[in-house]
N, C-alpha and C positions, 0 to 999 in steps of 0.2 A: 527354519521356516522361510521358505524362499521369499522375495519382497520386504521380507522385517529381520532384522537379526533377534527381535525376541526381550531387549531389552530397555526400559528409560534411565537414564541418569538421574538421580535426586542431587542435588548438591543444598545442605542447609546449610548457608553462611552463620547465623545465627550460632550452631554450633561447631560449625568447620568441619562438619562430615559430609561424606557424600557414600549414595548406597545405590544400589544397582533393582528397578523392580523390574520382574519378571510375567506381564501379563500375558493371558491365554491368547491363542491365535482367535475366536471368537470377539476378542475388543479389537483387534485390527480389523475384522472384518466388517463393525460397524462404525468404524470412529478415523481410518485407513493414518492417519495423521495430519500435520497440519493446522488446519481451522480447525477440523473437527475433534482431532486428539485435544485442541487446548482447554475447546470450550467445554469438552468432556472435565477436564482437571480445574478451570475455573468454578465450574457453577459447584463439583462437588466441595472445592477445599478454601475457597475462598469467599469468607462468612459476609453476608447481608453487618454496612458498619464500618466495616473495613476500607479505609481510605487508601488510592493511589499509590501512596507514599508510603505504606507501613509494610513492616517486615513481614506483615502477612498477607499482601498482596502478593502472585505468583508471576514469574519470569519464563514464558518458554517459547523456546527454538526446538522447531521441530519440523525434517522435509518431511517429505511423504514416501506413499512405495518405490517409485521408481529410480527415488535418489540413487545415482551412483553405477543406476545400468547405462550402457550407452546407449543412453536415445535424447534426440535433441530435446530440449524446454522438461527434463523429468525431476532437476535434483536442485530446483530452488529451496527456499526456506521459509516457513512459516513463524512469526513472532510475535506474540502475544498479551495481557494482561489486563490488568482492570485499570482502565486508561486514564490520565490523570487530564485529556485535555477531553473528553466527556461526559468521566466520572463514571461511564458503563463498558460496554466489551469492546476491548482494544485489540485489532487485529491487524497485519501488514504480512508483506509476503517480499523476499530479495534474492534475485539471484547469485550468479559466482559459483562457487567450488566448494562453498562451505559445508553444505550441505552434504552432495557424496561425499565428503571426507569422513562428516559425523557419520556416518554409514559403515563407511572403510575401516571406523576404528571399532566397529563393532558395536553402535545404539543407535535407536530409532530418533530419541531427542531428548532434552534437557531440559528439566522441571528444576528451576530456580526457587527458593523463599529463603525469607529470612536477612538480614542483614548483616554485612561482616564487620569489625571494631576496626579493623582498618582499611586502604584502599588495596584489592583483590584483583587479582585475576586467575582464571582457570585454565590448565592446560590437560589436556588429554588427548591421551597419545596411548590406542589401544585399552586395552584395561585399564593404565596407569593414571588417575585422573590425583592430580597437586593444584592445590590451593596456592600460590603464589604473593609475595608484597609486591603491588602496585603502585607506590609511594611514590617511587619517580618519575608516573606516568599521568600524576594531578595535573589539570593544565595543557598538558602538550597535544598539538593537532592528531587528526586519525591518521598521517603519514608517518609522525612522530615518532608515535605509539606503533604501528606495525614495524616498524626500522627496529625498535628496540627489543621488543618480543624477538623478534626473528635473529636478532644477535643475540640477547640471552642465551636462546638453543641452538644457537647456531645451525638452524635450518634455513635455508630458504623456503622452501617450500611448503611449510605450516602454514596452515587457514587460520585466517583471523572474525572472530566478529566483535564488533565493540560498540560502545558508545561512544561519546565525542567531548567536549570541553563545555560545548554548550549544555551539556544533559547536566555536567557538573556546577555547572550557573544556574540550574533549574527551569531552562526556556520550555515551556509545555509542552511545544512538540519535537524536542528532538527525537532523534532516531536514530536505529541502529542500522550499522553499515559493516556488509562483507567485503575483505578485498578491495576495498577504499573507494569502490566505483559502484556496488550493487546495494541497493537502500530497502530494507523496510521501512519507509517514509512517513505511513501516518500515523494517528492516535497516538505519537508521543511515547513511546515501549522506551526510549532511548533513556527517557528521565526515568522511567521505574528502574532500569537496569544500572544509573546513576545512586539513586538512593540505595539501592543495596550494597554501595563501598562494590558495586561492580563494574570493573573497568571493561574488562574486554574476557571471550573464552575464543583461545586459540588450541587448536587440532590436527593431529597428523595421525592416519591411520595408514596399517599395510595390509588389512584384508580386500576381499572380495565380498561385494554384497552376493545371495546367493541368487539365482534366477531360474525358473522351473523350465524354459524352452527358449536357451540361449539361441537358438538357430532363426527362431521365429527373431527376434531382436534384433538378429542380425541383418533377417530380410529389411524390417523397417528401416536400422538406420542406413543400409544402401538407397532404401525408397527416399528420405529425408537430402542424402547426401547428393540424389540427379534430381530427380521429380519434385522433391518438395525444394530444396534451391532454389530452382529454375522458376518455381512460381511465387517464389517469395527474392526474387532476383532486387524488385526494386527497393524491396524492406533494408535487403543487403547492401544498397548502398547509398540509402536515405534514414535509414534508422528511423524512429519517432518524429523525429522533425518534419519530416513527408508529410504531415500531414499540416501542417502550418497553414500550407497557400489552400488543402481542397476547402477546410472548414472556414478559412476567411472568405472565398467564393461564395460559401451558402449561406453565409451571413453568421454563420457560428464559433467563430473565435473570440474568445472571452476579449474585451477590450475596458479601459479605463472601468475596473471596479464592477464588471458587468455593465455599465451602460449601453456599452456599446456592441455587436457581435463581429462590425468588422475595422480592421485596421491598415491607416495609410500607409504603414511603414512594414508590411507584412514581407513582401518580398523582399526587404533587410534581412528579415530574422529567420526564414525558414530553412530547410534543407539545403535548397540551390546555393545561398548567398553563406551558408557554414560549409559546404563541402567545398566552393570556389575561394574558401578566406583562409580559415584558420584550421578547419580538420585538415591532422595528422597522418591518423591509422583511425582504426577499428579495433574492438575487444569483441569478447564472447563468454560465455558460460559452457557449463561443463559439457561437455558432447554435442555440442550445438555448430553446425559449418555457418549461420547465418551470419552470427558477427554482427550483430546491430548497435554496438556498443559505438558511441562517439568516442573519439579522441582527439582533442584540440590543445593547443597553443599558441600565444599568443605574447607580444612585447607591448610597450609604450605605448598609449598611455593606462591601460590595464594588464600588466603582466598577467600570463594564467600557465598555471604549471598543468602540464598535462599527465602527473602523474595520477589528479583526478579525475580524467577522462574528461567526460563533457557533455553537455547538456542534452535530457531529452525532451519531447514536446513540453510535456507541462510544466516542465523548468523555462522553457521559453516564453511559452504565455504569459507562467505565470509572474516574471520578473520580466518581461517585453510587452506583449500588450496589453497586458491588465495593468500596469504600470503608463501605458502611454510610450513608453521606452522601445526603440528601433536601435538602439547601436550593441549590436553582435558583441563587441567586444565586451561590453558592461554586462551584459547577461551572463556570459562565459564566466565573467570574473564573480558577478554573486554565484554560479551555479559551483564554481572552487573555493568561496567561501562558506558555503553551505556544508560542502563534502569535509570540508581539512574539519568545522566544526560539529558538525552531523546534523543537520537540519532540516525539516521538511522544507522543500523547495516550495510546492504547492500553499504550505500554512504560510510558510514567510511572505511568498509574494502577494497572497491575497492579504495579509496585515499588510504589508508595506502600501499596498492600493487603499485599503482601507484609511489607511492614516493620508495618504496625497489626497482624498475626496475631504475627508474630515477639515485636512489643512486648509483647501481652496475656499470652502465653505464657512471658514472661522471657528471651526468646534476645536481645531486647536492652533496653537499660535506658536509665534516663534520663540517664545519664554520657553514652550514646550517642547518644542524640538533642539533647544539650545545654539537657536538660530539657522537652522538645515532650513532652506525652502523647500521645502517639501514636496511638488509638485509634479501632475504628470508630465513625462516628456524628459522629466530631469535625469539621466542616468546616472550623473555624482550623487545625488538625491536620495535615488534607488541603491547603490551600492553599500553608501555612507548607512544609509536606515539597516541594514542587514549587517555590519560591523558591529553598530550599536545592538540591535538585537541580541547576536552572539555572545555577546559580553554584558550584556542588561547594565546597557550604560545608557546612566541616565534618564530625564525621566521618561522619553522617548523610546530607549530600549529596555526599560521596565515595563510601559503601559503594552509591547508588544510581543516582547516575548510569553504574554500570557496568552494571547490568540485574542481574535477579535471581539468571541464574544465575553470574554472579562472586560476588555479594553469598552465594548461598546458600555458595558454598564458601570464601568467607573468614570464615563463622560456623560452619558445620559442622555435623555432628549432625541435627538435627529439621529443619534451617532446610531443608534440600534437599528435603525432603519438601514445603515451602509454598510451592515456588518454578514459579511454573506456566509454564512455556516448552517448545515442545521446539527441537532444537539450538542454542538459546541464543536465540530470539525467543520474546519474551511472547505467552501465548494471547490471542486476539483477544476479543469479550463474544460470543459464540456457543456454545452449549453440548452436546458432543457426548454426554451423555447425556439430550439432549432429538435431535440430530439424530445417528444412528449413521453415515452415513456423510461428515459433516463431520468426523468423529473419525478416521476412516481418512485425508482430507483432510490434518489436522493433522501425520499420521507421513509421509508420503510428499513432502509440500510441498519442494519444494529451498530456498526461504526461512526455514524453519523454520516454524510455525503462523501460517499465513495463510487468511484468510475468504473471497478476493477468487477466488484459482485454487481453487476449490473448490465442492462441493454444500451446498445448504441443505434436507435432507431433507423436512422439513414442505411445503415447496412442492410434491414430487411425489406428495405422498399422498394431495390429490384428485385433481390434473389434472397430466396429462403433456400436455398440448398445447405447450406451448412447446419441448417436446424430442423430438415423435415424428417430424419431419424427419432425428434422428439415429438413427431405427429402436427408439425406444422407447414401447410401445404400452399399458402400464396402470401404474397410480397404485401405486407399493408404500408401503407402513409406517414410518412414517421411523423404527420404530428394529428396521428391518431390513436384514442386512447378508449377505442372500445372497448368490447369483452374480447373481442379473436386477439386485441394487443396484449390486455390482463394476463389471458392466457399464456403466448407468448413471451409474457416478463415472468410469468409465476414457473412455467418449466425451464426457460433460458436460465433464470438465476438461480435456479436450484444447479442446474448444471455447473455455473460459474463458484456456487459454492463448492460442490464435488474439487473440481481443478482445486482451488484454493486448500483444501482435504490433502488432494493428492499433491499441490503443489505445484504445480504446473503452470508453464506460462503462457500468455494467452497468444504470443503474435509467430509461435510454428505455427505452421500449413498442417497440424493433423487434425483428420476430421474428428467429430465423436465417435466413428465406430473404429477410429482406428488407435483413438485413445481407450478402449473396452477392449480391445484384440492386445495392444500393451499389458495392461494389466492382468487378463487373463495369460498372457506370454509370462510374467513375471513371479505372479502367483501359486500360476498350477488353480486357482480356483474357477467356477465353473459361473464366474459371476457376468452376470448381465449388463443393459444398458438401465434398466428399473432399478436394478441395484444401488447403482453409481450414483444416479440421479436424487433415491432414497437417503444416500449417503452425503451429500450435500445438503439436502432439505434437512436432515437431523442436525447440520452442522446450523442452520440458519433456525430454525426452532431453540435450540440448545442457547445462542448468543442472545435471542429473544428473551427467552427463561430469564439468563443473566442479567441482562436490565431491569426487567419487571422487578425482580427480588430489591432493587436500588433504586426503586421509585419511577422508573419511567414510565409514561404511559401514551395513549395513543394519541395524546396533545402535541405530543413532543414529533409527530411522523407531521411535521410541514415544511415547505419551503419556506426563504427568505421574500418577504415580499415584492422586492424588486423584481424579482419572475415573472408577476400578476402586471405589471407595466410593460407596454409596448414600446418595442424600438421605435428611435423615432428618424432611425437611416438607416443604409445598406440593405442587400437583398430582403430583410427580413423586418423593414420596415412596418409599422403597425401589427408585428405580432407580438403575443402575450401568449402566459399558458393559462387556458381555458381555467377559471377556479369550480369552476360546477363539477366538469369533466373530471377535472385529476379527485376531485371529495370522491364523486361516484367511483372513480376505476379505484379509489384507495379501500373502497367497502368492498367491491368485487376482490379483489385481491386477498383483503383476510379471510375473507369467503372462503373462494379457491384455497387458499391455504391453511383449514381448517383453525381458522382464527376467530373467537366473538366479534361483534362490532366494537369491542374496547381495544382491539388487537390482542386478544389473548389466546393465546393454545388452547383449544379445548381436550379436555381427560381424550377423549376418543383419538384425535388428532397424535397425545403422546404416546398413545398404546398403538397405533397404526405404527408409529416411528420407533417399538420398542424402546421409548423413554417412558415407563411408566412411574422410575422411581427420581424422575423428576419431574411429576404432579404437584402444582401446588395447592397446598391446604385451602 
């Protein structure tokens, strides 16, 4: 079956077996992998009850079609489960190698339950798939843990993917990391993968994925390797960080706990002042010439080992200026203590901001932090709080390793108000009172406030070319939130769900139609850009479904209030997000997306999306 080799991996730790399913080419074609494979295997198998934590919670890694062919941003990974930092559908996407590997050895992706009686790991290699003791690997960092695996088998070359020390501490949001450098970061997959006695699943394969018009693939990745380069020339040698100084320009860089959107100490921390300091090299992902990957190093007075590469934007925010914090080097060094432990960068630094507003205000004190001043600006402060974290030391790295919104309700009072998440995932450093319909993004997200399934306003307010394939023909306002924006959120993120399906990442140069001409290259199938788009939208219905079944409902789709207050400096001075506007665009929206006004799927809505047999009662 060209695009899938045709098989999933089961592996039930519970009983230490593992079995091979074999579904038809008709479930690839509406579910392609990914998001949508997962949330196909969560809503069915995973009961309404079932907590986070229990062995009947499900585990899956899973790329998508193009894992494995040569084309740049195809063979990320998708990882999954019922999230324990917002109790409903937990999804993250990382790239690296790992992914074509699983390919290479012959499966589409790995459907984890159950939990093992001791510490695990999984190696497969081809058909041969072995349950391994993990015993020696309680504890030790994710560079640790890959050095040892890889001597075990005396490969270099096995793919690793793992959880970390912190997942084994129980920090809420850890995560799992491929390759030591490439993160599925949020909703905390790192801890379910923890509770299952699972350490890490490492793979080496020596097939070929198949592909139905190798020569077409080949045109693209020539096109990829001149043209598309060349116009992603500065991506390649700014990576994420590039974007530090344009959004503190327009007033949109997260600052001190969201108060603020812009920061004094911006041109510290951005691009310019890491490629003139301490970046090394560059990395990359599999078939990718871009190389957007940092690599830094760094001595006295914060050592940083650059085997963990190095920081990308929203690591920088969000341990730089959401923190108040300017010194490059202290950022670097939480962004390797994040990696060596596996942590969300983005969860940790908005807790750590959360607790520096808390401290300055007196909601906590120094009894509580064990003496740590706490405060913005401090980068021993910042560091020190993410140690503790890691290791839930103390009452400090207890209160935050559960994420802010535990943290805000075991302080009470003010604290709730400082705690910027919604349904329990920290806001990401993107700011919706610079982009309005990222904001609407943040309430509807089924992950809670995610950047990734969602619009980035300021892009379309010159040029809609990259989205007028999906019937959208002029540049609107980005802090405009009418129906033509509705619109455009309601077809954009169906799209960005698709990618997330196929796995895909978002910052290659391929347009949409040149990501339908892939797939059709890959597949042999005759499928379209309705198709694709449909295929996304069922993956975002489907994670819907999953919540409602676990209580969620359309109370839970709001921002933190903080939003609703206007800057009171930098370019974006006295704005705020409109609260009339975003209610109204939030009812057009489930509109458009054949949602009740309670935000629920209607019967009609799941038989359009041939989900009919998950209707509920």
């Amino acid at each position: 079956m060209p695009g899938f080799t045709g098989k999933i991996l089961r592996v039930d730790l519970s009983r230490g077996e593992v079995s091979a399913e074999r579904p038809p080419e008709s479930f690839y074609r509406r579910y392609f992998g990914g998001r949508a494979l997962a949330a196909y295997y969560l809503l069915r198998e995973v009961r309404p009850g079932t907590r986070p934590l229990d062995p009947g919670n499900l585990l899956i890694l899973a790329p998508g079609v193009l894992a494995g062919a040569r084309v740049a941003g195809g063979s990320r990974t998708g990882v999954a489960c019922l999230s324990p930092l917002t109790g409903g559908f937990g999804s993250a996407e990382g790239g690296g190698f790992w992914g074509a590997e699983l390919k290479r050895a012959g499966w589409d992706a790995v459907v984890v339950t159950g939990r093992a009686d001791r510490p695990t790991w999984v190696h497969i290699s081809d058909d041969r798939v072995e349950l391994k003791d993990a015993s020696g690997l309680r504890g030790r960092t994710t560079a640790e843990v890959e050095e040892a695996i890889k001597a075990e088998l005396g490969d270099g070359r096995v793919r690793v993917a793992q959880c970390g020390p912190a997942a084994e501490r129980g920090v809420l949001y850890a995560n799992v990391v491929f390759d030591l450098i490439h993160f599925a970061g949020r909703c905390g997959c790192g801890l379910v993968m923890a509770s299952k006695n699972l350490r890490a699943v490492a793979v080496r394969g020596t097939g070929a994925p198949e592909v139905a018009d190798p020569g077409r693939l080949r045109e693209l990745a020539r096109w990829m390797a001149t043209t598309g380069l060349e116009e992603n020339r500065a991506f390649h040698e700014n990576g994420t960080p590039g974007v530090v100084a344009p959004l503190d320009a327009q007033g949109g860089l997260p600052t001190r706990n969201f108060r603020e959107g812009s920061f004094e100490g911006a041109d510290r921390i951005g691009a310019e002042a890491l490629n003139g300091t301490l970046l090394i090299g560059t990395d990359t992902c599999h078939a990718c010439p871009i190389a957007c990957k940092r690599v830094v190093e760094a001595g006295s007075p914060w050592p940083v080992d650059p085997t963990y590469g190095g920081p990308e934007y929203e690591t920088i925010a969000a341990l730089g200026s959401l923190c108040g914090v300017s010194d490059l080097h202290a950022i670097c060094k939480g962004n390797e203590l994040c990696a060596a432990h596996a942590m969300d960068t983005i969860s940790t630094g908005v807790s750590v901001a959360f607790a520096m507003e808390c401290f300055e205000e007196g909601l906590l004190t120094p009894e509580d932090t064990d003496g740590l001043e706490l405060r913005f600006g401090s980068a021993e402060a910042m560091v020190a709080a993410i140690e503790r974290i890691a290791r839930r030391e103390g009452r400090l790295g207890e209160l935050l390793a559960d994420g802010v919104a535990r943290a805000a309700e075991e302080l009470g009072g003010r604290a709730r108000e400082l705690a910027m998440h919604v349904k329990g995932q920290e806001v990401p450093m993107h700011e919706p009172r610079l982009k309005a319909g990222l904001g609407l993004g943040y309430e509807v997200s089924p992950t809670g406030a995610d950047h990734c399934h969602n619009i980035h306003d300021t892009i379309y307010a010159k040029s809609v070319k990259s989205v007028m394939p999906l019937g959208i023909l002029e540049p609107l306002p980005a802090d405009d939130l009418g129906p033509a924006k509705v619109r455009l959120f309601h077809y954009k993120v169906s799209w960005q769900h698709f990618l997330d399906s196929a796995v895909m990442c978002y910052f290659t140069p391929w347009d949409i139609l040149q990501v339908v001409d892939m797939v059709r290259a890959v597949t042999g199938w005759n499928a379209g850009l309705w198709e694709l788009v449909k295929v996304g939208e069922r993956a975002a219905v489907l994670a819907r479904l999953f919540n409602l079944a676990r209580g969620f409902d359309a109370s839970q789709d709001r921002l933190p209030e903080r939003f609703f207050q206007a800057f009171e400096g930098g370019p974006l001075e006295g704005v705020a997000v409109d609260r009339a506007a975003l209610k109204e665009a939030r009812r057009l929206y489930y509109a458009m997306a054949g949602w009740d006004e309670e935000g629920v799927p209607t019967p009609a809505k799941l038989h359009e999306l041939d989900l009919g047999w998950a209707a509920r009662d």
